[in-house]
C-alpha positions as CSV (number, residue, x, y, z in Angstrom):
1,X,-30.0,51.9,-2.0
2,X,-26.6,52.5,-0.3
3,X,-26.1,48.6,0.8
4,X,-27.4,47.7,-2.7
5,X,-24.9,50.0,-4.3
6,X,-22.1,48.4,-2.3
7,X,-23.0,44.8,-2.8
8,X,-23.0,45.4,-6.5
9,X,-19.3,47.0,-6.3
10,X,-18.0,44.1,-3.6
11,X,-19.4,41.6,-6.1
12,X,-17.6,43.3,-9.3
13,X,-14.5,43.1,-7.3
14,X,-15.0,39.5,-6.4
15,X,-16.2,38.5,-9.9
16,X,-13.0,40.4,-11.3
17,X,-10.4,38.4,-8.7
18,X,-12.4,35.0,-9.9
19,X,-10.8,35.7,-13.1
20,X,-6.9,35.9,-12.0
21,X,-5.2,32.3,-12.9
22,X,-4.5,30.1,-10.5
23,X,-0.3,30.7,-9.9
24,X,1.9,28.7,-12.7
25,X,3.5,25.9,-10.9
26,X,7.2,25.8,-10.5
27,X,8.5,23.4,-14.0
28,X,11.8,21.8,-15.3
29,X,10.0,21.8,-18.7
30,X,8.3,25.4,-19.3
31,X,7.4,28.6,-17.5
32,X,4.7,30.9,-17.5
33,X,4.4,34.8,-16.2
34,X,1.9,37.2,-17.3
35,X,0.8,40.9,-16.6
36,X,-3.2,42.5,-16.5
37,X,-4.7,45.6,-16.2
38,X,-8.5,46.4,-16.2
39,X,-10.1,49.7,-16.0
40,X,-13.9,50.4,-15.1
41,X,-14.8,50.5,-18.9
42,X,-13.5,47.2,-20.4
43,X,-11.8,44.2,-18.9
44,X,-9.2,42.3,-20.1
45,X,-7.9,38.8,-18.2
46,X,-5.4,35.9,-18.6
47,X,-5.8,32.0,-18.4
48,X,-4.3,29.1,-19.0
49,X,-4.4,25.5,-18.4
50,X,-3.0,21.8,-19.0
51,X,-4.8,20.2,-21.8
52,X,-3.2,17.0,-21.4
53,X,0.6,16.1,-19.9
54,X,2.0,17.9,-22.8
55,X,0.2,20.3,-24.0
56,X,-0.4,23.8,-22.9
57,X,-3.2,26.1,-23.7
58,X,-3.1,29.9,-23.0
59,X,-5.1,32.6,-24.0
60,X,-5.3,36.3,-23.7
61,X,-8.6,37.9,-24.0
62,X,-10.0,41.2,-23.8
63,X,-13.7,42.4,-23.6
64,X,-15.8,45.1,-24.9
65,X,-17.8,45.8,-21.9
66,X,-17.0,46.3,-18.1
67,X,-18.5,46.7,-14.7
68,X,-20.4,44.4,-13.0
69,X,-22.3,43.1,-16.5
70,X,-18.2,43.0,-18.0
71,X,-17.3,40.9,-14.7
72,X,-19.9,38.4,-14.8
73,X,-19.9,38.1,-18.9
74,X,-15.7,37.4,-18.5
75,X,-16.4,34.8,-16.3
76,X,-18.6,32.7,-18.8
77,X,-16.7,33.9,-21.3
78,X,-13.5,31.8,-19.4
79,X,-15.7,28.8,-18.9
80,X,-16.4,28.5,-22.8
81,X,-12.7,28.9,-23.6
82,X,-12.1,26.8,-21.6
83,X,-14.5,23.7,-22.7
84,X,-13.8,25.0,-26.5
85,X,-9.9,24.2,-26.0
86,X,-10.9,21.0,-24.2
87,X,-12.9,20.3,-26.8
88,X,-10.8,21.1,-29.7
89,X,-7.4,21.6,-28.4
90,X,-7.0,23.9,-31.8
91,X,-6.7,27.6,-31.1
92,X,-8.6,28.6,-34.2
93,X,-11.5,26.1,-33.6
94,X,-11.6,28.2,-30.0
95,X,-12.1,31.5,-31.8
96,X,-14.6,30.2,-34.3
97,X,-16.1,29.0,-31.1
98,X,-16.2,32.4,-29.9
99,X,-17.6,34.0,-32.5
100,X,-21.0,31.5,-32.7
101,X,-21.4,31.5,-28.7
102,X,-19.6,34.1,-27.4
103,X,-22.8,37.2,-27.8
104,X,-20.3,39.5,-29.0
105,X,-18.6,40.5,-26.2
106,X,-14.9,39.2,-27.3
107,X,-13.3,42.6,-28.5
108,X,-9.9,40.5,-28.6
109,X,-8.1,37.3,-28.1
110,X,-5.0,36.0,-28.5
111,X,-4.3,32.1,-27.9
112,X,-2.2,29.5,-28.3
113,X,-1.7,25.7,-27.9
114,X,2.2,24.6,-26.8
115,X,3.5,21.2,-26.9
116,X,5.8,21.3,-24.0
117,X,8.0,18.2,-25.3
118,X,8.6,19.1,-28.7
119,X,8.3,23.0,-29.1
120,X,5.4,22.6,-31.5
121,X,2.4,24.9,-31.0
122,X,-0.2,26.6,-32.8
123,X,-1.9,29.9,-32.3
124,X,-4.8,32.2,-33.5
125,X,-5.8,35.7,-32.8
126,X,-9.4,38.1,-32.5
127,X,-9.1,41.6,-32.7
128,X,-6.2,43.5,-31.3
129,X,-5.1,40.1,-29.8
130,X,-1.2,39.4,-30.7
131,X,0.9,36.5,-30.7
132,X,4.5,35.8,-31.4
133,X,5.4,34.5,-34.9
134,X,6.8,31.3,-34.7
135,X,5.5,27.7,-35.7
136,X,8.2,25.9,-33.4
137,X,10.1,26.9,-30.6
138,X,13.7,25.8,-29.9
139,X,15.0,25.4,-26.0
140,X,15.4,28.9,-24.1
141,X,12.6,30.5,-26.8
142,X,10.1,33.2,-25.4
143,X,6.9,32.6,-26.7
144,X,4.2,36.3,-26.2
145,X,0.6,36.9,-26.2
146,X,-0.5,40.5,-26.1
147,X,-3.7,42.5,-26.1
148,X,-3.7,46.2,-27.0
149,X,-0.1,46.2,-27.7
150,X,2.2,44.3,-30.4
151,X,4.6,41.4,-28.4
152,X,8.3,41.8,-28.0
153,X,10.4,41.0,-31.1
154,X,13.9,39.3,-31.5
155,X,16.0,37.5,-28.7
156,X,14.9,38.1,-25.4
157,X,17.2,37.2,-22.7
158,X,16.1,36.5,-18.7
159,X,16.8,38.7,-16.6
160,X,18.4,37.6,-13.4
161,X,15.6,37.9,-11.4
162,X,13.5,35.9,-14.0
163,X,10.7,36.0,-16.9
164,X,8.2,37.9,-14.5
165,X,10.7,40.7,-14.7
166,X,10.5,40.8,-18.1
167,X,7.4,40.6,-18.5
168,X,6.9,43.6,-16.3
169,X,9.5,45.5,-18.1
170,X,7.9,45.5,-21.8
171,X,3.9,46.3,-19.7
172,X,2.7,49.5,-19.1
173,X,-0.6,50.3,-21.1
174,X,-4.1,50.0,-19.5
175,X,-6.7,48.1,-20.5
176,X,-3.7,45.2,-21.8
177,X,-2.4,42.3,-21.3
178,X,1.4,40.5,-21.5
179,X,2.3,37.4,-21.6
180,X,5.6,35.2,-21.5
181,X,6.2,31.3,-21.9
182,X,9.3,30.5,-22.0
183,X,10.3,26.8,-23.6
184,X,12.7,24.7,-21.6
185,X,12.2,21.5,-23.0
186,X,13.4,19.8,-20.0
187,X,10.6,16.9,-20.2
188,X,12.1,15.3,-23.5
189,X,14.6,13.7,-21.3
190,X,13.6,10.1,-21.1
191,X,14.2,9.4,-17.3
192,X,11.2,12.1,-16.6
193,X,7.7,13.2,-17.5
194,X,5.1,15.3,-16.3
195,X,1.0,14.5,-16.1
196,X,-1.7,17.1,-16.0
197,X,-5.1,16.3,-14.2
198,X,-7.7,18.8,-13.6
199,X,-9.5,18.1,-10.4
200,X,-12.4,16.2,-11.9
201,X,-13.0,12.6,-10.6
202,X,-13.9,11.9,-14.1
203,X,-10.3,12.3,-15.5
204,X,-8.3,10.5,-12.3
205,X,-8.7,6.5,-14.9
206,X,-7.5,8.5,-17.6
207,X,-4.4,9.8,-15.7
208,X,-3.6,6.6,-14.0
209,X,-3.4,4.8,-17.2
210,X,-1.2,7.2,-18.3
211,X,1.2,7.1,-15.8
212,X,0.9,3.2,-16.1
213,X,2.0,3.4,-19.6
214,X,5.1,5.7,-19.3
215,X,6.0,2.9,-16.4
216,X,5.9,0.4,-18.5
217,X,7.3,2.3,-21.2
218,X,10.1,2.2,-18.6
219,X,10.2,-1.2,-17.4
220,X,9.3,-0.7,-13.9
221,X,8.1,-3.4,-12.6
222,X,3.9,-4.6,-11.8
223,X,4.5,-4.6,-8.6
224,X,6.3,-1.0,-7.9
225,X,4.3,0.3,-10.5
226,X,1.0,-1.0,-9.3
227,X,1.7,0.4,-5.4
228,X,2.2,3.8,-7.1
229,X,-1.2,3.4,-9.7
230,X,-2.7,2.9,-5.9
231,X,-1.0,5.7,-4.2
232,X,-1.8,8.1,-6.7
233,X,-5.4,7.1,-6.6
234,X,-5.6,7.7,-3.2
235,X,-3.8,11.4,-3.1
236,X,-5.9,12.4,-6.4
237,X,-8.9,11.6,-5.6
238,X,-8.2,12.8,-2.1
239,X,-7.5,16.3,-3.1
240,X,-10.1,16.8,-5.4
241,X,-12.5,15.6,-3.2
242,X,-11.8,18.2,-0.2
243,X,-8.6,20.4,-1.7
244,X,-10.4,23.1,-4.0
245,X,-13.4,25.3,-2.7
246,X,-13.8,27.5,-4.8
247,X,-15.6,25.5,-7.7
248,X,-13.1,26.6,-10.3
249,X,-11.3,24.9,-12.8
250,X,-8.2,23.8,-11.7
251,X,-4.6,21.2,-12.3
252,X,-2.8,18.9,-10.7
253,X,0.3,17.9,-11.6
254,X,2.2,14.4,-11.2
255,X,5.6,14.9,-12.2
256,X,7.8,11.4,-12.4
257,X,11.4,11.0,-12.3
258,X,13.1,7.5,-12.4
259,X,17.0,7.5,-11.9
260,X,18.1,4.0,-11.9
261,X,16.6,2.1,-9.2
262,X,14.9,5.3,-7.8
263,X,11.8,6.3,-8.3
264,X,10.7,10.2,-7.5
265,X,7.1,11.5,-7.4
266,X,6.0,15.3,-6.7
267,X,2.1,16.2,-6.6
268,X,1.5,19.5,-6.9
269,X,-2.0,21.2,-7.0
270,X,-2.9,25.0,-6.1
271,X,-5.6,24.2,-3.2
272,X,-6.1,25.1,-0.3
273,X,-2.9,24.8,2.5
274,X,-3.5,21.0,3.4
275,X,-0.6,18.4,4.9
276,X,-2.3,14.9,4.7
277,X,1.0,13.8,7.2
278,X,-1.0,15.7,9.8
279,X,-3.5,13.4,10.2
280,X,-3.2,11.1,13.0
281,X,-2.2,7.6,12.5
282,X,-5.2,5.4,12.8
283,X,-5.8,3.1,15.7
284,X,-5.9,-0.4,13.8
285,X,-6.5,-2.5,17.0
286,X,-9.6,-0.6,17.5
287,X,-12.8,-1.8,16.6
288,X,-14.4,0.0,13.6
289,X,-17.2,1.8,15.5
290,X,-14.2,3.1,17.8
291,X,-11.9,4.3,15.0
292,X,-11.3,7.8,14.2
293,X,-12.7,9.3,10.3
294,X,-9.4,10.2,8.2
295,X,-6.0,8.8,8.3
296,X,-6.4,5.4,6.8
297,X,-6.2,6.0,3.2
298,X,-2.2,8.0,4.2
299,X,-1.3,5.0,6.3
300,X,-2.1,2.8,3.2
301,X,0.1,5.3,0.9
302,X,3.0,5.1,3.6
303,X,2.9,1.7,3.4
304,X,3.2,0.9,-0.3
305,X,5.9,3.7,-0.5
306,X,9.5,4.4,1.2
307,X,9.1,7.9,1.7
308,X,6.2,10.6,1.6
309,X,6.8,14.5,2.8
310,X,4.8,17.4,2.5
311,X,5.7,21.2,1.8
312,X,3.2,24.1,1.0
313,X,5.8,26.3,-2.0
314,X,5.0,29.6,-3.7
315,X,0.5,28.8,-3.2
316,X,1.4,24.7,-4.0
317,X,0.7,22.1,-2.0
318,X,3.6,19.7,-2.6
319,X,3.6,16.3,-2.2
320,X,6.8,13.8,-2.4
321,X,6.7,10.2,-3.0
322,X,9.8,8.1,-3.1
323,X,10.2,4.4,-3.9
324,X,12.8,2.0,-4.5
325,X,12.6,-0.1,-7.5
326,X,13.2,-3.5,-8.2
327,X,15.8,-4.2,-10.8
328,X,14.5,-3.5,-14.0
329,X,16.5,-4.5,-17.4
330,X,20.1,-2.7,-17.8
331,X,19.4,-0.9,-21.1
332,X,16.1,1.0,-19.9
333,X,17.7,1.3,-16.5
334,X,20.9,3.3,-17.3
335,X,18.9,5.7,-19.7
C-alpha cells in the first residue's frame, strides 16, 4: 500500500510539471513572463502558444479540483484549449468550447489572442479569470492575465531587471496565476519577420510556403530562396523528427532578417540540447553500404548556405543560417 501510495504522489508531481510552458523564447517583437502557484486542493496553470507567425494565444486557467484526479484532468483540459484555439483562433469560441466539453472542471479562465504585428488582440474570461482592458495595444504596452486576483492597472514600467520582475512583484496569492506580455512591435519592420511551427510534420508545407511568400514579397531571388525552402526542410523536419521527447505540444520558430544583400536565419525550438554541427562529416567516396547513418542531410545544408552555427541559450537550441544574396531590385533592397 506504501509503494502504491508513493507512485500515486510521484505521478501527481509529474503530471503537475507536464503542465509548466515550455520557456518563452527570446523575441525582437513581444515577450512573455508569467507566475503559478498550486496548492493540494485546486490547481491553477499557464500556457501559451503560436497560432500562426503572428498570432499569439495565451490563457490562464484555474481548476476546481486537485490532486492526482486535478493533475490528470488539467492536462486534458490543456490539450482541448489547445485544439479549441487552433481551431477557432477566437478566445470566446475557446470558452464556449469549454463549457460543452470541458465536464465542469474549469472554475476560471482568462485568455487572449495577440496579433504580434499590429497590437490587435482579443480576449474572454470564465470565472474569476481577469484580463487587461484594452482592444489594441500601442508599442511598450503590458498586456495581464490573472486568476484569483484583478491585473495591474495604468502604466507599468520595466524594471531594469525585466518583465519577470514585475511580474513577481504584483504575485503573491495562492492558488493564482500572473501573467505579462509586453508588445514590442519590432516585427512590423519590413526587412524582418518571424514564423511559428509546431513540431508536427503536418504543418512543415504550410510553413515553407510561408516563408516562400515573404521572400518573394521581398524579391529574393528563386535560387537563394529555393536553397533556404531546402535548408529549412531539412533542419524542420529534422528536429521534429528526433528533437522533442516528451510528446508535448511544442514551437519552432524561424525568424528572417534580410539587410540588403544579407540574408539572416535563427531556428529556435525548446528540445532537447542537440548541435547537428556535431555530427561527423560524411565519407562521400565511400560506398553506400560503408557510409556512416547521419550527417548527410547537414552537409547538404552547409552547402546551399555560407554560414550555419549552433548555440544552446536560456533552454533553446539555436540555429544560425547566413546567406548572401544575389542582387535583388534597389527599391525592395534598401527597405
Amino acid at each position: 500500500m506504501t509503494d502504491a501510495i508513493s507512485l500515486l504522489r510521484r505521478l501527481e508531481t509529474r503530471m503537475r510539471r507536464s503542465l509548466e510552458p515550455a520557456p518563452f523564447p527570446g523575441r525582437r517583437d513581444v515577450e512573455l513572463a508569467f507566475a503559478a502557484e498550486n496548492d493540494a486542493q485546486e490547481i491553477v496553470f499557464f500556457d501559451h502558444f503560436f497560432l500562426d507567425e503572428r498570432h499569439l494565444w495565451a490563457a490562464a486557467v484555474q481548476l476546481s479540483r486537485g490532486g492526482l484526479d486535478g493533475a490528470l484532468a488539467a492536462a486534458g483540459q490543456r490539450q482541448l484549449l489547445r485544439a479549441l484555439a487552433a481551431e477557432s483562433g477566437d478566445p470566446d469560441l475557446v470558452i464556449d468550447g469549454v463549457r460543452q466539453y470541458g465536464g465542469n472542471c474549469v472554475a476560471a479562465l482568462a485568455s487572449a489572442r495577440i496579433d504580434v504585428s499590429t497590437g490587435e488582440l482579443r480576449q474572454a474570461t470564465l470565472g474569476s479569470g481577469r484580463c487587461s482592458d484594452a482592444q489594441v495595444l500601442a508599442p511598450g504596452d503590458i498586456f495581464w492575465l490573472a486568476i484569483a486576483g484583478e491585473p495591474p492597472t495604468g502604466a507599468e514600467r520595466l524594471p531594469l531587471d525585466g518583465l519577470q520582475s514585475l511580474v513577481d512583484q504584483h504575485f503573491g496569492r495562492p492558488r493564482s496565476v500572473l501573467a505579462a506580455i509586453h508588445f514590442k512591435a519590432w516585427a512590423k519592420q519590413q526587412n524582418g519577420a518571424t514564423f511559428s511551427i509546431r513540431n508536427d510534420q503536418a504543418a512543415v508545407p504550410d510553413a515553407l510556403k510561408s516563408v516562400g511568400e515573404y521572400l518573394a514579397r521581398q524579391a529574393v531571388a528563386n535560387e537563394d530562396a529555393s536553397a533556404l525552402e531546402l535548408a529549412l526542410d531539412e533542419i524542420l523536419t529534422n528536429q521534429i523528427n528526433y528533437g522533442f521527447r516528451d510528446g508535448s505540444a511544442h514551437e519552432m520558430l524561424v525568424d528572417i532578417r534580410i539587410d540588403r544583400d544579407r540574408l539572416t536565419v535563427e531556428i529556435r525550438d525548446d528540445g532537447v540540447p542537440f548541435d547537428p554541427l556535431g555530427i561527423a562529416a560524411p565519407d562521400l567516396e565511400a560506398g553506400i553500404e560503408e557510409r556512416q547513418i547521419g550527417g548527410l542531410g547537414m552537409h547538404f545544408v552547409k552547402a546551399l548556405l555560407d554560414e550555419v552555427s549552433y548555440r544552446r541559450s536560456r533552454g533553446w537550441n539555436v540555429l544560425t543560417l547566413g546567406k548572401t544574396l544575389a542582387p535583388r531590385s534597389a527599391g525592395v533592397a534598401d527597405a
